[in-house]
VOTORRO-594265 format. One line per field, with one value per residue (C-alpha): residue number from 1; x negated, y negated, z. Coordinates in nm, 4 decimals. Layout:
i <- (NUM, ...)
xx <- (X, ...)
yy <- (Y, ...)
zz <- (Z, ...)
END
This chain:
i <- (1, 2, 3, 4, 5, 6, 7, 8, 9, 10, 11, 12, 13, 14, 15, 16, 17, 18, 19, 20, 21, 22, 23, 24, 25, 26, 27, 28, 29, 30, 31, 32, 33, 34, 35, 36, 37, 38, 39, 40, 41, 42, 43, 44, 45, 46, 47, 48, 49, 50, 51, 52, 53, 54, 55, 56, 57, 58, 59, 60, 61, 62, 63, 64, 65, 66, 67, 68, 69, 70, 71, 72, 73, 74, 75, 76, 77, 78, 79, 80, 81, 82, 83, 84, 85, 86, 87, 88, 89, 90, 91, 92, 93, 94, 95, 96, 97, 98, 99, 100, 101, 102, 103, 104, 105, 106, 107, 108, 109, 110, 111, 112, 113, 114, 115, 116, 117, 118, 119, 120, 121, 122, 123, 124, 125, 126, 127, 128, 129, 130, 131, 132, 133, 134, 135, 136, 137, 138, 139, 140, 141, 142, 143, 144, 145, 146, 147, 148, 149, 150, 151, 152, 153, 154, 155, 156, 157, 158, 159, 160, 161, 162, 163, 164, 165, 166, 167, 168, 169, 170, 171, 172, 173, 174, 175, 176, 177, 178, 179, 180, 181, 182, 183, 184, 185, 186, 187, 188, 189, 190, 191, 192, 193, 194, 195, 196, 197, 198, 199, 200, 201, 202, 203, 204, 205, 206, 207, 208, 209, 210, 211, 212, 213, 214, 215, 216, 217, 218, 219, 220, 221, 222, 223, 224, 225, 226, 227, 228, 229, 230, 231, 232, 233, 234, 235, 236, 237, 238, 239, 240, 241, 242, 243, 244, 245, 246, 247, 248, 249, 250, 251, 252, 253, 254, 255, 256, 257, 258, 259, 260, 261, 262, 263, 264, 265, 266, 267, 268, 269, 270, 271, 272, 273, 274, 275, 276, 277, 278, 279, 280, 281, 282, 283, 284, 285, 286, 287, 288, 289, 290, 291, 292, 293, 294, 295, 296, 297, 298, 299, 300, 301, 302, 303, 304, 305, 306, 307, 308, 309, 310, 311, 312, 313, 314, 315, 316, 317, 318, 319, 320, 321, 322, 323, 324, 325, 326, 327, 328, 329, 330, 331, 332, 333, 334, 335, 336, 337, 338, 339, 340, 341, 342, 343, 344, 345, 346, 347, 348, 349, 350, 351, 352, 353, 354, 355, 356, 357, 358, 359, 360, 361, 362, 363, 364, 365, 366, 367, 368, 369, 370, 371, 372, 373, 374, 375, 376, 377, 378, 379, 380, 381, 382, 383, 384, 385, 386, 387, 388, 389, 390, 391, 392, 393, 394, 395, 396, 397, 398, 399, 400)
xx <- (-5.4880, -5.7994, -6.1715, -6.2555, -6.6165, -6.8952, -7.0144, -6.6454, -6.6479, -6.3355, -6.3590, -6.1899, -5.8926, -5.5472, -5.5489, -5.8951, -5.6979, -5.6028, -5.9834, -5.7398, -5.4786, -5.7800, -5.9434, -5.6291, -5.5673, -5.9133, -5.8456, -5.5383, -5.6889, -5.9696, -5.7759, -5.5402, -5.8492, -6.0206, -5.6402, -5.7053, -5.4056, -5.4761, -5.4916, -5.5118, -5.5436, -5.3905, -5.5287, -5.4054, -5.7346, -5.5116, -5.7601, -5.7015, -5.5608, -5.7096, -5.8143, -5.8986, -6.0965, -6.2815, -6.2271, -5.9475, -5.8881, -5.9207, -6.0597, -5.9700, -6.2158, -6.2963, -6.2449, -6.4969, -6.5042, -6.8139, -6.9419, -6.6180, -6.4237, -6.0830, -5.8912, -5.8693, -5.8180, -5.5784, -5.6176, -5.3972, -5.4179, -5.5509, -5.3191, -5.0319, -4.7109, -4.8687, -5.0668, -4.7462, -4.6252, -4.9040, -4.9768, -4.6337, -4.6799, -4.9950, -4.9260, -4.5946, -4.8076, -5.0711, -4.8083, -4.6046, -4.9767, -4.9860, -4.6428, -4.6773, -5.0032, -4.8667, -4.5125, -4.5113, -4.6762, -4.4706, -4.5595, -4.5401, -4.5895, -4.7091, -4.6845, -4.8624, -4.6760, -4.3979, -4.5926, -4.3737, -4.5483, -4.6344, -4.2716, -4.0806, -4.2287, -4.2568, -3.8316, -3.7847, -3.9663, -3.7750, -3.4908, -3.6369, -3.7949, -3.5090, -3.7797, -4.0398, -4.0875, -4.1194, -4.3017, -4.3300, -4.6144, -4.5109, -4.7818, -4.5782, -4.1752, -4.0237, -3.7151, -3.6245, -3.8273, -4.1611, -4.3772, -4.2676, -4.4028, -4.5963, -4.6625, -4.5994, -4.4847, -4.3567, -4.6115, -4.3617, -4.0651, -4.2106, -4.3577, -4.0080, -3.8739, -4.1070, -4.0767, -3.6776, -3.7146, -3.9858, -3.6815, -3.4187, -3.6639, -3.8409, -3.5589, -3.4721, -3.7572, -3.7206, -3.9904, -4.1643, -4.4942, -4.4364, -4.6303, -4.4148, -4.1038, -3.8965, -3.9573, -3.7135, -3.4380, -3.5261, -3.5126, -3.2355, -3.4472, -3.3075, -3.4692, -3.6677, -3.7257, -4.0635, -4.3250, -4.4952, -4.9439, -5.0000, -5.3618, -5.6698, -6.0191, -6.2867, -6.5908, -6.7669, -6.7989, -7.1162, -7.0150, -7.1960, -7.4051, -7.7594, -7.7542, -7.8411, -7.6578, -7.5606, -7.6034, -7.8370, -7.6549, -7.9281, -7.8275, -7.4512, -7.1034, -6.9923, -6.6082, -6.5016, -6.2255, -6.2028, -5.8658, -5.6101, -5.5671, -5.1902, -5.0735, -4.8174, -5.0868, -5.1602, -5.4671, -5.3923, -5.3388, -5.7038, -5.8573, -5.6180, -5.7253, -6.1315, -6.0789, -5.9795, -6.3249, -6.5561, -6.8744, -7.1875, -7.2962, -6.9966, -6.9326, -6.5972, -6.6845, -6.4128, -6.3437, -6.0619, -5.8565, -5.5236, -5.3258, -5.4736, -5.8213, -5.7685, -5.7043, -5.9913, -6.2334, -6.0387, -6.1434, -6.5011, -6.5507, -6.5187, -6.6419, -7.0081, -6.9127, -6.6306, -6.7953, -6.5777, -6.7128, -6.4820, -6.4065, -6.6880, -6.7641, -6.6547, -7.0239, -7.0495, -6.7887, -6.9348, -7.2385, -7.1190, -6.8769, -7.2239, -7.3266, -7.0202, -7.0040, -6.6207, -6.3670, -5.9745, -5.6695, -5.4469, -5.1083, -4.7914, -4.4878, -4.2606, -4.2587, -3.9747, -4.2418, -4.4839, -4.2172, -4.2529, -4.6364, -4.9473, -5.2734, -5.5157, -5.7984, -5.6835, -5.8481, -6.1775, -6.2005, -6.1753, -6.4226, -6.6929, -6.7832, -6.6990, -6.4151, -6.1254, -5.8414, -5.5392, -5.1884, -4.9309, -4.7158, -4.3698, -4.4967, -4.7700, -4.7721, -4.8199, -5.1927, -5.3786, -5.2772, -5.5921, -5.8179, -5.6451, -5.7937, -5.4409, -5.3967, -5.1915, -4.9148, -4.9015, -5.0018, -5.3349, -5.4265, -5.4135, -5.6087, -5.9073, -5.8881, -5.9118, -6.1987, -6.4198, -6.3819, -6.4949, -6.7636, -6.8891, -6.9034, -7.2491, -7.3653, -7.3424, -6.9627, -6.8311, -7.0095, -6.8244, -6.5095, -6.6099, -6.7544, -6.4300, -6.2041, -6.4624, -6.4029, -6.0255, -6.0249, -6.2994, -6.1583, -5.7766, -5.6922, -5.9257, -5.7911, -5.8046, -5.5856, -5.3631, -5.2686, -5.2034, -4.8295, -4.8551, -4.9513, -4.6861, -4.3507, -4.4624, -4.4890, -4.1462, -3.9552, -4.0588, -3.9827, -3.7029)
yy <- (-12.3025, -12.1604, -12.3007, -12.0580, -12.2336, -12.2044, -12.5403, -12.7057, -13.0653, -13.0234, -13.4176, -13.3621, -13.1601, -13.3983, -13.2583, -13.1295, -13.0016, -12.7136, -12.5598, -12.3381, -12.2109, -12.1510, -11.9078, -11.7618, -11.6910, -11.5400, -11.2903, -11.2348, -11.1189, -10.9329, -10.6853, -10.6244, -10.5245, -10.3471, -10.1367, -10.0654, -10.2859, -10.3297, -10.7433, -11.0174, -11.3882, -11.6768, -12.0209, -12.3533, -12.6129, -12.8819, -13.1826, -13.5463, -13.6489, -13.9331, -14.1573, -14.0752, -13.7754, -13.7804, -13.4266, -13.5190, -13.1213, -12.7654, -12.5177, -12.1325, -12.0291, -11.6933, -11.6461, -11.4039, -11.2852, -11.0480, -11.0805, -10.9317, -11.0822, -11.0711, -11.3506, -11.6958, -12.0592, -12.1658, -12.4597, -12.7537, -13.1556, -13.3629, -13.6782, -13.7680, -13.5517, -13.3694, -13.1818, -13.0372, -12.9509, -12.7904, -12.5957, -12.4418, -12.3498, -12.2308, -12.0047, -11.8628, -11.7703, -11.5974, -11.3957, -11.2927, -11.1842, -10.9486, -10.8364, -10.7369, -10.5367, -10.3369, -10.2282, -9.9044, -10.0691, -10.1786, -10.5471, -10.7834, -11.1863, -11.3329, -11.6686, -11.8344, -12.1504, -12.1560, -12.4515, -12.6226, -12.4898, -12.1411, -12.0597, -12.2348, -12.0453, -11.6892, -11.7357, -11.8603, -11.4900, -11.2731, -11.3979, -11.2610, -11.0051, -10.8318, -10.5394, -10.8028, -10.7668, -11.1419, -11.2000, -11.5040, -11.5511, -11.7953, -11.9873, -12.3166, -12.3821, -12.6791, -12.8967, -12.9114, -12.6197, -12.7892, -13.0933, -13.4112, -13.5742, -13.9095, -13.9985, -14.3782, -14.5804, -14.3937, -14.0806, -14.0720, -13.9968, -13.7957, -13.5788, -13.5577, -13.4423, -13.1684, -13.0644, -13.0814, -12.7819, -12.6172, -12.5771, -12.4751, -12.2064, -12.0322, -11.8503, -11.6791, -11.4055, -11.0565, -10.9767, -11.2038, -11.2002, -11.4010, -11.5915, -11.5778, -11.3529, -11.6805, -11.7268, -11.4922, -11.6594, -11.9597, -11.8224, -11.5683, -11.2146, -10.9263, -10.6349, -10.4340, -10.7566, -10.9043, -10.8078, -11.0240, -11.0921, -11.4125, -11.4379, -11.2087, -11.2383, -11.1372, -10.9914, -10.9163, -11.2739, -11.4795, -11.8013, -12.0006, -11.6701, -11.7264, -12.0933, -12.3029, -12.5451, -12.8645, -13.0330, -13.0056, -12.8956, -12.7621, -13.0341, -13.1301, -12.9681, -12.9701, -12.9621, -12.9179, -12.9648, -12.9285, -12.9292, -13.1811, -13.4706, -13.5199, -13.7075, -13.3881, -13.1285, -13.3075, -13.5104, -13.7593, -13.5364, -13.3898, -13.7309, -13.8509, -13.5284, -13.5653, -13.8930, -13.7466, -13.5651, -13.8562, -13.6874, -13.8463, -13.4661, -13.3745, -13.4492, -13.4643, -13.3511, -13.4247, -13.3455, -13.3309, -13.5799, -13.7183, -13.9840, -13.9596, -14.0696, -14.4076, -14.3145, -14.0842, -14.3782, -14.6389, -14.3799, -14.3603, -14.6794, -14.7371, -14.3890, -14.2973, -13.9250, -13.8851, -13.8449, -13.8699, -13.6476, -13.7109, -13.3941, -13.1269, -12.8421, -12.4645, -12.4263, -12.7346, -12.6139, -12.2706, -12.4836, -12.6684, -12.4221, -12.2199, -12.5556, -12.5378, -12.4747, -12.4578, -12.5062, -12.6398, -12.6639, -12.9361, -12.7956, -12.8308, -12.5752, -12.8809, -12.9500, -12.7250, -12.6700, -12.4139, -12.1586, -12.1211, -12.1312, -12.0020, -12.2067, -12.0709, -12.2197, -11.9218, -11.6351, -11.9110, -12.0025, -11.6613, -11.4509, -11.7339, -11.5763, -11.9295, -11.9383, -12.1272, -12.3003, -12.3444, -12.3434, -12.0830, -12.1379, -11.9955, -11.8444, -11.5749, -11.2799, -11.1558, -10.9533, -11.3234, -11.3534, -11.1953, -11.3355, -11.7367, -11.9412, -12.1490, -12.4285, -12.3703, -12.6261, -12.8599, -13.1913, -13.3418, -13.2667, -12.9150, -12.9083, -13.1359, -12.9005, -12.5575, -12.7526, -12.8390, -12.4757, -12.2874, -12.5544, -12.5153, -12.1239, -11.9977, -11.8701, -11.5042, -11.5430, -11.7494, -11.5547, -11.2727, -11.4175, -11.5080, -11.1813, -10.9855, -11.2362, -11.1570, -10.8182, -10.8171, -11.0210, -10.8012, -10.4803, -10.5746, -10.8872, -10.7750, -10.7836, -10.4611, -10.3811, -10.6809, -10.6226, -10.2710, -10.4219, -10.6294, -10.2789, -10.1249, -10.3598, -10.3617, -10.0148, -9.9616, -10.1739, -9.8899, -9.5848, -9.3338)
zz <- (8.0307, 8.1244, 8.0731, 7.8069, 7.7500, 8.0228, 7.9163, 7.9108, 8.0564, 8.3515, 8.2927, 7.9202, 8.1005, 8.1636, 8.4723, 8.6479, 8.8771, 8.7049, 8.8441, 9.0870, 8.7493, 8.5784, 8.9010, 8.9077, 8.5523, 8.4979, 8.7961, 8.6553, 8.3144, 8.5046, 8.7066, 8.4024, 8.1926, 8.5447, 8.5245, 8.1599, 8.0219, 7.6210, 7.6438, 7.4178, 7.5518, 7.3463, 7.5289, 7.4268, 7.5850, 7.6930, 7.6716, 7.6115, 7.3103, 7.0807, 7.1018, 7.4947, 7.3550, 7.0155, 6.9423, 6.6293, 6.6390, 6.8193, 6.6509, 6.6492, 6.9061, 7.0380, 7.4175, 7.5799, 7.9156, 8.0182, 7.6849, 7.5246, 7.2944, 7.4715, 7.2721, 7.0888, 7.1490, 6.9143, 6.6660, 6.6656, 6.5969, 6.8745, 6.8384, 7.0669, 6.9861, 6.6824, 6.9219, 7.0886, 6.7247, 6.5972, 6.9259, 6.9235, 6.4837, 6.5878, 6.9302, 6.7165, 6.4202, 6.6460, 6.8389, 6.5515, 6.4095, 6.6715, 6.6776, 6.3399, 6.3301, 6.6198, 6.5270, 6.7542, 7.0571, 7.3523, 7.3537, 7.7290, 7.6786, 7.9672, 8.0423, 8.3153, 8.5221, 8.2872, 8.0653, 7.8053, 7.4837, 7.5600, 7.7495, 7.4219, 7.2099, 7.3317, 7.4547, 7.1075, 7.0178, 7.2259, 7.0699, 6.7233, 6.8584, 7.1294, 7.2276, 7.3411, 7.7638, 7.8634, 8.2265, 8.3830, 8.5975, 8.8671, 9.0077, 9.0623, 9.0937, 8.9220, 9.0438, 9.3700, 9.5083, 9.3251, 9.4137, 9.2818, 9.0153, 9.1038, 8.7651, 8.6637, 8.3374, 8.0156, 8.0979, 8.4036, 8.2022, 7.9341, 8.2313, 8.3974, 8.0878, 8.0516, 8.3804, 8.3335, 8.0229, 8.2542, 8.5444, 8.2763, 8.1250, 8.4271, 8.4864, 8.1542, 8.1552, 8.1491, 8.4525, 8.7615, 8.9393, 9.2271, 9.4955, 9.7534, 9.8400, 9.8771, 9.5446, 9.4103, 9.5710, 9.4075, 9.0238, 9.1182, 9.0630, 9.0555, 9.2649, 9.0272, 8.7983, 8.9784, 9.2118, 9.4995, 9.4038, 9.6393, 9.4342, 9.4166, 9.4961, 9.2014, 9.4118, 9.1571, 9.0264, 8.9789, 9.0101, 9.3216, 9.3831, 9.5439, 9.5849, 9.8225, 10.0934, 9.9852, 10.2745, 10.5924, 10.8734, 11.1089, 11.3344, 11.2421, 11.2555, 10.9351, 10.8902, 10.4691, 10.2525, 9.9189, 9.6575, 9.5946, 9.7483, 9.7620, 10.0357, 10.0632, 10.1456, 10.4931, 10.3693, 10.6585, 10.9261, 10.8711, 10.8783, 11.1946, 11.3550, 11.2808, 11.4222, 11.7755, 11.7624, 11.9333, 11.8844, 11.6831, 11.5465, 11.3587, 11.0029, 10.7514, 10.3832, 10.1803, 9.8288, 9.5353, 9.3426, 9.3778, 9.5115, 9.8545, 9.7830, 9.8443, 10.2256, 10.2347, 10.1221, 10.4018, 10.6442, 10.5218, 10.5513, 10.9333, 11.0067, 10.9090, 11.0013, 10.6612, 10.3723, 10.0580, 9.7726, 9.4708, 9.2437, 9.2230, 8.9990, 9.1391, 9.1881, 9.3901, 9.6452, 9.7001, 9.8013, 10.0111, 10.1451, 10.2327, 10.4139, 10.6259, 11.0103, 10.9440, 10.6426, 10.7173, 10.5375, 10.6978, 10.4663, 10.7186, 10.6692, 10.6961, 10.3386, 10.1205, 9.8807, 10.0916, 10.1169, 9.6918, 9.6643, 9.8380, 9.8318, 9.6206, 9.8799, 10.1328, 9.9139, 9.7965, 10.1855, 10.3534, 10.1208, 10.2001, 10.4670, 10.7404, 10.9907, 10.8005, 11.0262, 10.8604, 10.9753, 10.9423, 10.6357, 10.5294, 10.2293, 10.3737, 10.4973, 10.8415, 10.7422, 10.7256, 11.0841, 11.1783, 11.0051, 10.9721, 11.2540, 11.3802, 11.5779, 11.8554, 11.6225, 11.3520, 11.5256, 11.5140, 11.8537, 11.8211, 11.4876, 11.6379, 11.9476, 11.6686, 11.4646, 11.8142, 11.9425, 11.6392, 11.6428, 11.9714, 11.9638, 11.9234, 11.5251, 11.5673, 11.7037, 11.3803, 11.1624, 11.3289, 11.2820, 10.9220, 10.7869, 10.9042, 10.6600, 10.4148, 10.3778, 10.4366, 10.0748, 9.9190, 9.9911, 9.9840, 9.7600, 9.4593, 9.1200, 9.0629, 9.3972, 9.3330, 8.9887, 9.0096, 9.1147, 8.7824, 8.5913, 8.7862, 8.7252, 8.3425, 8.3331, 8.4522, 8.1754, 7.9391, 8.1163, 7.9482)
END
């Protein structure tokens, strides 16, 4: 899914979350279109369904990006189970719509995160249509090499058994664009069947532009965070670690959603210095990014799952222009190195120590430090670089 409407309400979305697939997806599209691929986007807006949301149905919407038309929302029924049945008549109908009014063009589905609808119904295609290139663009894993599911009640099972059709499917596509390297091992790629884009980084973007701070930090250190809150992506460690710091003129933003919020507010209760800031707009965290004296990732390589994903915050954190300290995970490659501020390990000492000494350093050396990360992503994760390996493994399934 991607927000196709400027003015969409993330608060609609079953999962706001989805702010980072969304980033991704629309970088994705960019450099395809910057590497003059002949595109057409087919969104499903994946809202709440009635009566949690009023909207009784989607309409066919046009999707523009730069003021060009570059595809549709399809239509279906808002209501609880007739909204997966009339997405999937609807996405079918659209594709074979295409498929039809091209009959000599060499035609690539792309499917982003393996999502139940779209995946059912473009391997239900192929299956028509034998000549169709399938790609699956693998942003998350499912089963045992994905993050478990922590949903509760009947959405629980309902969610497993998605999730169950997700695993069985992801690995019956014809080509991969992978995160991580790992990753093929995982879904069993041949070599010559997927290539390696970790993310990209849209420069050209106007989002969070020429705005202000958030925050005041003339006189504060400012330490933020912002993405999910799973108690998985180390959520505790950065608050355990903050804690070590036992100076009045530092300061904890926090922001995100997810199960670990309810420890973020315990700890902003007894300490004045956390401040929790509850989910905010992509806007909102370039501003306060811009606020920042530093910005952290507390994601350990202990968990199975950082080998088979790579945190979309790396690319957002290291073309803002701050010092980012994060720890070195499985799943990237040795070029962030120098420009990744690491603790010397993965315990909480060594993170407080990292945050205090980028802290303490004088203006001019951490904007140093940030301004050569800056252009690292500008000039070598930008869509157009990145998916020139996405142009080039499609390419190849129709050479003679």
């Amino acid at each position: 899914m991607i927000y196709s409407n400027p003015e969409y309400d993330v608060s609609r979305s079953k999962n706001p979350k989805s702010i980072s697939g969304h980033k991704f997806q629309i970088n994705l599209i960019k450099g395809l279109l910057e590497n003059s691929v002949n595109l057409k986007v087919l969104n499903i807006q994946r809202i709440r369904t009635v009566p949690f949301d009023k909207q009784l149905s989607v309409k066919r919407n046009e999707i523009k990006l730069d003021n060009k038309n570059i595809g549709i929302d399809i239509s279906y029924f808002n209501f609880p189970f007739l909204n997966y049945l009339t997405q999937s008549v609807s996405l079918k109908k659209e594709i074979k719509r295409i498929i039809n009014e091209n009959p000599e063009e060499n035609i690539v589905l792309l499917v982003f995160n393996t999502h139940y609808i779209q995946t059912k119904v473009v391997l239900s295609l192929k299956k028509q249509f034998p000549s169709l290139v399938t790609c699956n663009v693998a942003g998350d894993l499912y089963g045992e090499y994905g993050l478990k599911n922590t949903s509760l009640g009947l959405q629980k099972f309902w969610q497993r058994y998605v999730e169950k059709k997700q695993e069985q499917m992801q690995i019956m596509f014809d080509k991969y664009v992978l995160l991580t390297p790992m990753m093929k091992d995982a879904l069993n790629v041949k070599e010559g069947d997927y290539t390696v884009v970790e993310g990209f980084y849209d420069e050209k973007r106007t989002d969070g532009k020429n705005v202000s701070g958030a925050i005041d930090n003339s006189n504060k250190k400012t330490v933020f965070y912002a993405g999910s809150l799973r108690l998985a992506y180390g959520i505790e460690h950065l608050l355990k670690s903050f804690e070590l710091i036992n100076k009045p003129d530092y300061m904890l933003y926090i922001a995100g959603s997810g199960e670990g919020d309810t420890l973020v507010k315990e700890y902003s209760k007894k300490d004045s210095r956390i401040k929790y800031l509850g989910f905010l707009s992509p806007d909102d965290v370039k501003r306060y990014q811009q606020s920042a004296t530093v910005l952290v990732s507390p994601r350990k390589s202990d968990e199975l799952f950082v080998k088979y994903s790579f945190p979309s915050k790396t690319f957002e954190c290291l073309a803002s222009g701050k010092p980012y300290i994060a720890h070195k995970l499985p799943c990237e490659p040795d070029e962030y190195g120098k420009y990744i501020q690491y603790p010397d390990n993965e315990s909480d000492e060594a993170l407080s120590r990292k945050i205090e000494w980028l802290c303490e350093l004088n203006a001019d050396e951490r904007n140093a430090i940030g301004e050569k990360a800056k252009q690292f992503i500008y000039n070598e994760k930008n869509v157009k670089v990145m998916c020139r390996k996405v142009c080039d493994l499609l390419n190849s399934c129709f050479k003679s």
